[in-house]
N, C-alpha and C positions, 0 to 999 in steps of 0.2 A: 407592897407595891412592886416588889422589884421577884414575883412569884415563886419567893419562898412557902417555905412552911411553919408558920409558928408556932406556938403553942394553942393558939384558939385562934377562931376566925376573929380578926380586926371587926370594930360597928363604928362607925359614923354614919349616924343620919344626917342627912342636910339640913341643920338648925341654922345655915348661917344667917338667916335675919329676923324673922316675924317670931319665932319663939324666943329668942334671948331678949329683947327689944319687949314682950309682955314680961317674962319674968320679972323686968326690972321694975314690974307695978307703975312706971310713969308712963306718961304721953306719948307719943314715937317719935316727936320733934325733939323730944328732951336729948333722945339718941343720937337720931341722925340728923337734926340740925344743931340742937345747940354741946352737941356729945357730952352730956353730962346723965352715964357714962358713956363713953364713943361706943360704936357698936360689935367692934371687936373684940372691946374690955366687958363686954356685954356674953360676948361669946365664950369667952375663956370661961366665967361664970357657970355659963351651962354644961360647960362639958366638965365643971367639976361636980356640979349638980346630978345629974344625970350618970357618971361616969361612964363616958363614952372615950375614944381614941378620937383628941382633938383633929383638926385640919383648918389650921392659918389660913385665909385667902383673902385678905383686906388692903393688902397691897396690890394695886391693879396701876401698870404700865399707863395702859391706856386712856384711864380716867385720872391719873395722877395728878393734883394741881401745882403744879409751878411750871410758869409764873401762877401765883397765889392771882384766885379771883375775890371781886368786890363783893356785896351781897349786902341785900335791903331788904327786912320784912315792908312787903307793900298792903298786904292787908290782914285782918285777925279776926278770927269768929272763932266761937266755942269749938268748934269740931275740925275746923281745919288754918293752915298762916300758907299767906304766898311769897313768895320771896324773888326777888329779882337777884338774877348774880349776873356779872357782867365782869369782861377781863378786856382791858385796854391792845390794841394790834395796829401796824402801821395803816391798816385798812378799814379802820374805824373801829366799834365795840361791836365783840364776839359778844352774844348775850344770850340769856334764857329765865323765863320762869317756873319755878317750882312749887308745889303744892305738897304742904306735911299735913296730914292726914293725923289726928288724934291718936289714934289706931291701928292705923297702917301704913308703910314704908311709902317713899315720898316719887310722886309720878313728874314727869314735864307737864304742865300746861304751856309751853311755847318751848319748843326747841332752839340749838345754836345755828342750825343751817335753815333759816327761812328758804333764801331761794340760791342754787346753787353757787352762780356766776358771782352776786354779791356776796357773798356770805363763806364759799367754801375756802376763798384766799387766806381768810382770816384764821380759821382754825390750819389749814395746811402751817401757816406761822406760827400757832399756838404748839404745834406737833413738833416743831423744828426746836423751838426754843425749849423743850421739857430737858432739862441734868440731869435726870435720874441718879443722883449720886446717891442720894439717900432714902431710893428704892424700899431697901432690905432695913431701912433702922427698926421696924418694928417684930423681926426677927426672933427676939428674947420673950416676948409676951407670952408665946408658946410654949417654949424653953420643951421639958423632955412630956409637956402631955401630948404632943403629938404633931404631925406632919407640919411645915412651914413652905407656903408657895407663894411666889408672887405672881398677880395673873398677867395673860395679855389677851384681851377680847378678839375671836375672828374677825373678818374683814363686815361679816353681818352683826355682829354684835359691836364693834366701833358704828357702825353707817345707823343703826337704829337706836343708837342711842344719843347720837348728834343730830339725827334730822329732827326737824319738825313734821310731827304727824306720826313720828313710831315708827311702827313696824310695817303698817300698812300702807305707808308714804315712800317707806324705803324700797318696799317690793316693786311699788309703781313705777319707782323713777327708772329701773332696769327696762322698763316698756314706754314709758314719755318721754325719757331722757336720754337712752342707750347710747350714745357719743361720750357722752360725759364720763360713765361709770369706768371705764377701765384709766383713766387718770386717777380718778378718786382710788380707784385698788393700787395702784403703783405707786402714789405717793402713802397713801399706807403702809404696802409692804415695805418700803422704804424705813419709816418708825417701826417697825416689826423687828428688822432685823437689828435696828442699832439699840431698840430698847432690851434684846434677847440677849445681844452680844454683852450687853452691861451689867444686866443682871444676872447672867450667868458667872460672870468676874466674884460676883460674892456667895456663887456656890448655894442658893437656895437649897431644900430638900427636891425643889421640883418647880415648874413653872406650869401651871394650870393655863390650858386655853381653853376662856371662856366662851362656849359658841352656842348656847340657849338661844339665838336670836337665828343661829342653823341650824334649829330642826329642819326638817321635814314635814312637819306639821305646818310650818310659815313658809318654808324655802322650797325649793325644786333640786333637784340632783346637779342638774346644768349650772346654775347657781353657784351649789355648794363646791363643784368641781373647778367651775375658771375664775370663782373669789374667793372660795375659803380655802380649799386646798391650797393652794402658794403660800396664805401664811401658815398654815400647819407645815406643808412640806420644810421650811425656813425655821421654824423655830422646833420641830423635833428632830432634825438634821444636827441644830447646834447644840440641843441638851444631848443626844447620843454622845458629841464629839465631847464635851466639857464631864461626861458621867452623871449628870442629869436627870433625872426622873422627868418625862414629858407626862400631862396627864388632862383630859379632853373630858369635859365636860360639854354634852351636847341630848339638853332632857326633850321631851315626844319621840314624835317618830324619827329612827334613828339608825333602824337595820341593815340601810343602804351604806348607811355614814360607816359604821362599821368595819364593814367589809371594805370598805375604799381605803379607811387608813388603814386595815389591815394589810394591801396587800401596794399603797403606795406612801407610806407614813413611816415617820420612825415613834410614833407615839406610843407609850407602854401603859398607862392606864386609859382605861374606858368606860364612862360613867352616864346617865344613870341609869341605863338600858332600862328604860320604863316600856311596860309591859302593858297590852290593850286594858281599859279603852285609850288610853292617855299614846301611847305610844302601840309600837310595833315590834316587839325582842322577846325573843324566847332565851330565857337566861340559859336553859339545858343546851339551846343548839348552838348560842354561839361559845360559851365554853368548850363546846366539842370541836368546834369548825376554829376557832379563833384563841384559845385556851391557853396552846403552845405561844403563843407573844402577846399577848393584851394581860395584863391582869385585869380582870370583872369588879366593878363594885355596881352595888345596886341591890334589888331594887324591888321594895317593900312599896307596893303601891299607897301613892302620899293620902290619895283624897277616897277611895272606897276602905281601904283597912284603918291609914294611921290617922285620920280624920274624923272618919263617921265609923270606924269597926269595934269591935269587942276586944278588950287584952287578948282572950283566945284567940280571934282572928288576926291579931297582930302574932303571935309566937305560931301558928299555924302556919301563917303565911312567909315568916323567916325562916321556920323549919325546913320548911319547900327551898324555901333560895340558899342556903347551906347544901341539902341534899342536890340540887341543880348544878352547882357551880363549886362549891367548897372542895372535893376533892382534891387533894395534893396539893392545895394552896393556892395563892395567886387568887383568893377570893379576897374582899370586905363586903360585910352585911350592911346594907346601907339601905333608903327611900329611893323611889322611883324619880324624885326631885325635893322639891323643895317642900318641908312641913309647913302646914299651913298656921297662923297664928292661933286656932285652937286647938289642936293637935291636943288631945290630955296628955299630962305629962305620964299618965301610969301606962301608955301607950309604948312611949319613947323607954319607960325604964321595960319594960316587956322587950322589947328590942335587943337592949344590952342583957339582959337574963338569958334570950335565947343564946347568944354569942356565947356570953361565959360560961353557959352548963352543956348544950346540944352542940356546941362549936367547938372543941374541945381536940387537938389533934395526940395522937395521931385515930383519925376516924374508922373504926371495924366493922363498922355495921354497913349492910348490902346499899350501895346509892344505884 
């Protein structure tokens, strides 16, 4: 990450949810509601399964619970449980309901922010009161299989994952609401920088900013520019100063994003440069153009190769992304995003086969 050269090109693909969460053979409520096993211990699992080069990210700043919230299964059927959670604030109960899914990881059915005016006071409090002391305790789970990060969501990935209505509620309110939003980014960035400054104190490997909710597939450049840029700029300013690893995850389209932290970022990794149809990157040209300060990971297309393709078309298609971007280092062979819950696993070990044989430094043959 830090655009060496190793011995072989680094693989993590993006298992962090819907693959380790099957392996476990249970329900997905078993996981991610009743964590038995939670779904990080879930994760560590597969990247010994698999043997891949882990990547911790289950500590997230910005969804951190404390204060600790309530929670009530309200209803139960074979295929899915709803759950009420709700957390007490001078301004009445911040609340939401959630839906686990037998199968599949757990969606909102009612968000924390119904309507701005009532509602946003409450979490602004919830934001204030977080300690983050013990952030980084789950630090050791990963120990030497691999990378440990703690995340902090863009200003679109906190706004869309607190509003009610998504993603599609969040984009709106920048057009129904436009007074409103630059308070909401301020008092953000605000939790931005004091959540960065804290957990930089215990020295992570790296702070992942998670900004899947910034593509460009959902977002607009304007957007990304006068909301999410501020908290990037804030929080890879402070991982430069502390030695740091900063590292940006932002899957679709993405090629503009790029080049913007490229050239007003201090972020050093850049992830999952997914490739059309899904996104917009050419893994060859931003290595060339972007190479000298980003290290690349990415990006094995999730849903035409590692989904519905052939083992050969999984090692064909990593082959290209080594030959792309592996030269002199500063690559990881990774997914375009996120595997999807039936991804084969003979897929995934096709993956790590390519790293460990074709990946192999120092590389002689004509790229």
């Amino acid at each position: 990450m830090r655009r060496g050269v190793p011995d072989r090109v680094p693989v993590i693909p993006d298992i962090s949810n819907m693959v380790p969460a099957r392996l476990t053979g249970k329900p997905f409520w078993d996981i991610y509601l009743h964590e038995n096993p939670a779904l990080d211990e879930a994760y560590v699992n597969a990247v010994k399964y698999f043997g891949i080069d882990g990547w911790y990210i289950y500590d997230n700043a910005t969804m951190y619970e404390q204060p600790a919230w309530k929670q009530k299964i309200i209803h139960t059927a074979k295929d899915e449980l709803h759950v009420r959670r709700w957390v007490e604030t001078p301004f009445g109960e911040l609340e939401e309901v959630m839906c686990y899914p037998v199968s599949d990881p757990p969606w909102a059915m009612s968000g924390m922010v119904k309507d701005i005016g009532t509602d946003f006071p409450k979490l602004r409090w919830y934001l204030a009161q977080k300690p983050l002391d013990a952030i980084t305790k789950n630090r050791t789970k990963i120990g030497e299989q691999g990378i440990y990060g703690v995340a902090i969501e863009t200003f679109m990935g906190f706004w869309v994952w607190a509003r009610e209505g998504g993603s599609m509620q969040a984009i709106q309110d920048f057009f129904q609401q436009p007074e409103k939003m630059p308070l909401i980014r301020d008092t953000y960035l605000e939790f931005v920088e004091r959540a960065a400054k804290r957990i930089l104190q215990d020295k992570p490997d790296e702070i992942l900013i998670a900004g899947s909710s910034s593509s460009l597939s959902l977002s607009s450049p304007k957007i990304y520019r006068e909301y999410d840029l501020p908290a990037i700029k804030i929080i890879s300013s402070l991982c430069n100063e502390a030695g740091v690893l900063c590292h940006q995850h932002t899957c679709g389209k993405s090629r503009q994003i790029v080049e913007m932290n490229y050239r007003e970022t201090g972020v050093n990794v850049m992830e999952p440069l997914e490739r059309p149809p899904g996104g917009d990157v050419d893994l060859a040209e931003v290595k060339q153009k972007f190479g000298d300060k980003f290290c690349l990971k990415g990006n094995v297309n999730t849903f035409e190769t590692m989904l519905n393709g052939s083992v050969e078309d999984v090692k064909r298609e990593a082959m290209a992304c080594i030959d792309a971007a592996g030269k002199e280092g500063g690559f990881i062979l990774s997914t375009g995003d996120q595997c999807g819950r039936d991804t084969p696993d003979e897929n995934l070990f096709a993956l790590v086969e390519v790293a460990k044989t074709y990946g192999r430094y120092p590389m002689n043959r004509s790229l």
